[in-house]
N, C-alpha and C positions, 0 to 999 in steps of 0.2 A: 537558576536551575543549571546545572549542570550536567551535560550528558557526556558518559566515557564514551571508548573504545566500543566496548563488549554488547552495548545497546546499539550503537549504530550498525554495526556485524550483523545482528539478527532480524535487525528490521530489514537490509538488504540480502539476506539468505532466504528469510522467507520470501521478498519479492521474487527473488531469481528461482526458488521452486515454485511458485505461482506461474513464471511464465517459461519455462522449460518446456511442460507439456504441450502448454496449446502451442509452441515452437514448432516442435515435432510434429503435433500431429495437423498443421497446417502442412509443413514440408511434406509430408508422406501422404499431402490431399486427400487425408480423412473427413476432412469435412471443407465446405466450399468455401466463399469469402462473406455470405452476408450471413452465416453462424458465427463466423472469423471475427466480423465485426461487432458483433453484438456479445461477442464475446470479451473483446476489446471493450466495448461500454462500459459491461458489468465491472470488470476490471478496475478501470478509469474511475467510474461515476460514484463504486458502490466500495469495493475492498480497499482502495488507498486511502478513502478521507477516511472509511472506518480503521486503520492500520493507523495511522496520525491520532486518532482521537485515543484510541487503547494504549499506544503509546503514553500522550499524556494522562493517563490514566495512573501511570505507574508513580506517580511522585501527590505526593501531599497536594490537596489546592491550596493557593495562596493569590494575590490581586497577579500575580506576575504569572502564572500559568495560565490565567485567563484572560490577560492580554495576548500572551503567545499564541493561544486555542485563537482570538480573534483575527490575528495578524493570519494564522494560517488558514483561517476559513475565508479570507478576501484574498 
């Protein structure tokens, strides 16, 4: 499998709009630190592995996508 440029671009565009806001609106102490945190969880536990798995979602399966899906789920 091979992955370009243009795929890896957007899987880190949309990280970096994902964590824009709650940047800001921690800085401008809109909200305190144990929402901060748990918002940070959500984040962490719930949108990345699901951003990785959509990801490989985009390519055909084959034995080798599904070793990679394993290697990245350990």
């Amino acid at each position: 499998m091979q992955v370009d440029f243009l795929t890896v671009l957007v899987a880190v565009v949309s990280l970096i709009i994902i964590a824009i806001p709650g940047f800001i609106v921690v800085k401008t102490k809109l909200i305190d630190g144990k929402v901060s945190a748990a918002f940070s969880a959500l984040v962490l536990y719930v949108c990345a592995p699901a951003q990785v798995y959509m990801g490989f979602q985009k390519e055909k399966y084959s034995s080798e996508i599904g070793l990679n899906m394993l290697i990245v789920a350990a």
